[in-house]
C-alpha distance (Angstrom), angle and dihedral (degrees) to the residues before:
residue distance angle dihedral
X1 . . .
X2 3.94 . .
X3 4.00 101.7 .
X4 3.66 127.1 -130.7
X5 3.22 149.2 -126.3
X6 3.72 94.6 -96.9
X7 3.80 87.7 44.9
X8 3.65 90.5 62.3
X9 3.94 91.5 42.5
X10 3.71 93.8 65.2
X11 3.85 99.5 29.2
X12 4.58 80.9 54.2
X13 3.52 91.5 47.6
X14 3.80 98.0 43.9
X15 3.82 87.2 49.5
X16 3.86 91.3 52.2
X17 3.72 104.4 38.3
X18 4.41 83.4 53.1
X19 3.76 85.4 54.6
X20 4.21 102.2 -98.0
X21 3.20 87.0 128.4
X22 4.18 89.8 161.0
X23 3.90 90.8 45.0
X24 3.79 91.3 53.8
X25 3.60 97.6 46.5
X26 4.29 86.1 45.8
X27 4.13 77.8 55.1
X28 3.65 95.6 50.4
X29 4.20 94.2 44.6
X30 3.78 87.1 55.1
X31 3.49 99.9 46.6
X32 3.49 89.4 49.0
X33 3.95 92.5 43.0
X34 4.02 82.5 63.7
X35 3.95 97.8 40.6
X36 3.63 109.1 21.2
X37 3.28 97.0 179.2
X38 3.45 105.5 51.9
X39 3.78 111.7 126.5
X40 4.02 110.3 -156.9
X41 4.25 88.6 49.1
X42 3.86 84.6 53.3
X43 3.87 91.2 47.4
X44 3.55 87.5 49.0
X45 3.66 93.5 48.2
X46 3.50 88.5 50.9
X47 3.94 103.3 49.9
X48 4.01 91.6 52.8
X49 4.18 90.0 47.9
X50 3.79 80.0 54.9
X51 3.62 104.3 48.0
X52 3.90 82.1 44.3
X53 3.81 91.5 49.3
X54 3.36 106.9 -115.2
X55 3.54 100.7 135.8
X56 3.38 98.2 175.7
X57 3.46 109.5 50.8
X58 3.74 87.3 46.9
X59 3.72 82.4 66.8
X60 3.07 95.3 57.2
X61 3.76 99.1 54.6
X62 3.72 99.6 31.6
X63 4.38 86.3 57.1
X64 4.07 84.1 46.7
X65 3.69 96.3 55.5
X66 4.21 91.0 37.3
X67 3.90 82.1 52.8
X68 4.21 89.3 58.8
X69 3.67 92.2 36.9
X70 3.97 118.0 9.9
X71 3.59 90.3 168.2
X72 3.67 97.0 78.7
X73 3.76 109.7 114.9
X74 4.06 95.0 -163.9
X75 3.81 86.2 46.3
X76 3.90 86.1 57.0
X77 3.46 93.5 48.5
X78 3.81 91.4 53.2
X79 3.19 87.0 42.7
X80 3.75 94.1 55.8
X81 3.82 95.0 45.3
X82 4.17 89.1 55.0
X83 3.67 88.9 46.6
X84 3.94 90.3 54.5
X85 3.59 94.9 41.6
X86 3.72 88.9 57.6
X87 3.30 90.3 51.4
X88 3.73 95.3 -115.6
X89 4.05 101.9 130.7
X90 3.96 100.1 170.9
X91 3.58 89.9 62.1
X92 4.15 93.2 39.8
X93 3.70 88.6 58.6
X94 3.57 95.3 51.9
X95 3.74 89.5 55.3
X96 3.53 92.3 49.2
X97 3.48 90.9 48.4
X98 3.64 99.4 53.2
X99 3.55 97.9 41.9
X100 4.02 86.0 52.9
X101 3.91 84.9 51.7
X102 3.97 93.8 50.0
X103 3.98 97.8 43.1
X104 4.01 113.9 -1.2
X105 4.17 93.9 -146.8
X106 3.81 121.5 162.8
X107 4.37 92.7 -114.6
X108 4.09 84.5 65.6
X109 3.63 97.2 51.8
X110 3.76 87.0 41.5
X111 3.90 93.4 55.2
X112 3.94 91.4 47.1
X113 3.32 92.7 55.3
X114 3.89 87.2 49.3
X115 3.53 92.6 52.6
X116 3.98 106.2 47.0
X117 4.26 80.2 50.3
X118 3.43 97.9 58.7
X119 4.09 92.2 36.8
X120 4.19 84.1 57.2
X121 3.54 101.7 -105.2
X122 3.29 99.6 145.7
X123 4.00 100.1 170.6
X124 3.93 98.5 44.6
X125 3.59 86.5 43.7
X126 3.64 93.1 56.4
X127 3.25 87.0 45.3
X128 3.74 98.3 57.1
X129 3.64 94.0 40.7
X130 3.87 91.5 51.2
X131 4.10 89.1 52.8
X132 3.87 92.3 42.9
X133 4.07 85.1 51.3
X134 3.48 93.8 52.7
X135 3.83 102.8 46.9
X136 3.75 83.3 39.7
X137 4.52 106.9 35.0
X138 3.98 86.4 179.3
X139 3.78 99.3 47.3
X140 3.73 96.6 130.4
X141 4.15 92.7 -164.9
X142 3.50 94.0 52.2
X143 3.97 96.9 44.3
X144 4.26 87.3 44.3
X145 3.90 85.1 48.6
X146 3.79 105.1 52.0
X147 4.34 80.9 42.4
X148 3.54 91.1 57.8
X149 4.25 94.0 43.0
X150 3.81 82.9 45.3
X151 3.69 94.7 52.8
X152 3.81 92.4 46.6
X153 3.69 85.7 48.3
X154 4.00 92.6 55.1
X155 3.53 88.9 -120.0
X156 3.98 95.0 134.9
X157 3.64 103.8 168.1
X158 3.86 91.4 52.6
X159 3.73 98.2 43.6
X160 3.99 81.6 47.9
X161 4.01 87.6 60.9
X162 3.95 100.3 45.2
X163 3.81 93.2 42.9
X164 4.15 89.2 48.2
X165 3.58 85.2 50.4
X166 3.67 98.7 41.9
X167 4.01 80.4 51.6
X168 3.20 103.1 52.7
X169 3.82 95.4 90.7
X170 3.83 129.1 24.3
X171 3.81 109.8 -29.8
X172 3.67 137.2 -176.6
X173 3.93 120.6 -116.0
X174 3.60 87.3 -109.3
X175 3.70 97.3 63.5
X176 3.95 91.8 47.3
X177 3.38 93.0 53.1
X178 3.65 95.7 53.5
X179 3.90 89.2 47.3
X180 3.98 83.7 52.3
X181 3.89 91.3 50.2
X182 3.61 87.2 48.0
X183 3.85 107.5 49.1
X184 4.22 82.3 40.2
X185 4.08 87.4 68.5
X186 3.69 83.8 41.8
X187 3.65 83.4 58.0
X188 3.88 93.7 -133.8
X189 3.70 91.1 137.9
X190 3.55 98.6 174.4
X191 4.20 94.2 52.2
X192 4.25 88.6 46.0
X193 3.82 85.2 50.8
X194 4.02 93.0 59.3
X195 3.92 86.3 41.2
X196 3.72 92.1 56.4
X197 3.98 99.0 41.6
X198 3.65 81.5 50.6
X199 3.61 94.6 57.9
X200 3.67 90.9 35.3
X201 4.21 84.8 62.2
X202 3.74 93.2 41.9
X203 3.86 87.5 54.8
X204 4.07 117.1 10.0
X205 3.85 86.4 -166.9
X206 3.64 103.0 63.3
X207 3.64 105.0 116.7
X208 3.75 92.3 -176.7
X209 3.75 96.8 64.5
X210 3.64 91.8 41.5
X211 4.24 84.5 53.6
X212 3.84 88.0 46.7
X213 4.00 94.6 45.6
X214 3.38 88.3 57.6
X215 3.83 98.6 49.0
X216 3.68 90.0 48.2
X217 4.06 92.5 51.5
X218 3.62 87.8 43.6
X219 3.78 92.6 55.1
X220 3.86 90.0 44.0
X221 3.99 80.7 57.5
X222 4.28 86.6 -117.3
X223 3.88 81.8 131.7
X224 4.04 92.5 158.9
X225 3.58 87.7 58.1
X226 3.73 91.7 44.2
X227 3.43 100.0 62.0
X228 3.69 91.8 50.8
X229 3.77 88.8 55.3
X230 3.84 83.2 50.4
X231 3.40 97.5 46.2
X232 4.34 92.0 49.6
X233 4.12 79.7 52.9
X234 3.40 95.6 51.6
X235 3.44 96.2 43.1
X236 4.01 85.2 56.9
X237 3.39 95.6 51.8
X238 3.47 123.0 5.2
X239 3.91 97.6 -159.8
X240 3.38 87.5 78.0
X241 3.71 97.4 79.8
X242 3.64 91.1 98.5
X243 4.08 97.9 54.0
X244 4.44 82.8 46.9
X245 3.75 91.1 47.7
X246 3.97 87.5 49.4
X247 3.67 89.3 43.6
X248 3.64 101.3 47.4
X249 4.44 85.7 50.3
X250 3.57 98.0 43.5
X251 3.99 107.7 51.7
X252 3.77 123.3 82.9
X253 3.65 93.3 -114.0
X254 4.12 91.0 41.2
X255 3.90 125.2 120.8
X256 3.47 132.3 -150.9
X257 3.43 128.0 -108.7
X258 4.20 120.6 -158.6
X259 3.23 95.2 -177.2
X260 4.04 121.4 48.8
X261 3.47 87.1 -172.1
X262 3.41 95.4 68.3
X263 4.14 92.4 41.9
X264 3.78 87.8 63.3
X265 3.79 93.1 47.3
X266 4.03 79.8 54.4
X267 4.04 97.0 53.0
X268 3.23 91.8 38.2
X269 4.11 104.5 50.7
């Protein structure tokens, strides 16, 4: 029996989804060998090249099957994402765009949003997020978004609100790290403390929060503490001496060390 196109479909995406990744891209190449022009093998093709990062020849097939069928809103969205991840916006927001115009679902909106952040759009992006936030009051990327443009802006007390909000379920370290930065410059020492810890227990290897738990303690005069904070940061990453030496000197309840020597011997016993 001569097998089709959907044959190959399902035998490709078995293959990949076991983890033969090579056999179901082989799969793909054939069945496209005997029907180049068929769009949902192309797709296919496409999302695995993506997940293995190989933006470009993604490209390539996601355009080919958008060329046989360009009204295929997931194949825009894919399309989109590849775009962005090569870092060619124009063409992501067209994607987004037309897969908004062909079936207006929350992951498209979502994605644009993405996109004009990472191009540096900072007012459409707000923007975006702000909409997606209010359709959606417990979309945690859109709350930890506007905190983080809010905290570039200097606006503390609003990036304070997002960033609690974005909190207030499961979070990533990243997100309670900036809500530690940001109740720090609101000098609520003992609130950035819990925010870094947090972060700290999300991700033991994030040398920043370490750095910033330590400034925080320091400043709250807990300078025992501190230095063990400093000493997990420097343990981490080592380059940091420099920012902990500056640190430990510059606070009101700092001291002075003479001899750096001996400051490492201190971080690192």
């Amino acid at each position: 029996m001569k097998e089709t196109s959907e044959d190959t479909l399902r035998l490709a995406a078995a293959a990949f989804n076991a983890g033969r990744a090579d056999e179901a891209r082989r799969l793909c190449e054939q069945g496209l060998a005997r029907a180049p022009r068929e769009p949902t093998l192309s797709h296919l093709l496409a999302a695995m090249l993506f997940a293995q990062r190989d933006t470009a020849t993604a490209r390539f097939h996601i355009e080919n099957s958008l060329n046989a069928h360009p009204d295929n809103a997931a194949a825009r969205l894919l399309a989109g994402r590849i775009a962005r991840a090569a870092g060619d916006f124009p063409a992501a927001f067209t994607h987004f765009n037309q897969a908004i115009a062909l079936h207006p679902q929350r992951e498209a909106f979502v994605e644009l949003a993405r996109t004009l952040d990472q191009a540096g759009y900072r007012a459409p992006a707000r923007e975006a997020w702000s909409a997606i936030l209010q359709v959606i009051p417990q979309h945690q990327e859109a709350a930890s978004r506007l905190g983080r443009l809010a905290l570039e802006d200097g606006d503390l007390t609003a990036a304070a609100a997002y960033l609690e909000r974005a909190t207030a379920g499961e979070a990533p370290a990243s997100v309670w790290f900036d809500l530690g930065v940001v109740r720090q410059d609101l000098r609520d020492y003992a609130a950035a403390e819990a925010a870094y810890r947090k972060a700290l227990d999300i991700k033991p290897d994030h040398a920043e929060a370490a750095l910033n738990l330590g400034i925080v303690l320091q400043e709250a005069g807990d300078f025992d503490r501190a230095m063990s904070a400093y000493a997990t940061a420097y343990r981490l990453r080592p380059d940091m001496f420099g920012a902990i030496a500056m640190a430990l000197t510059s606070a009101p309840h700092g001291r002075l060390w003479l001899d750096t020597e001996e400051l490492r011997r201190a971080l690192s016993g």
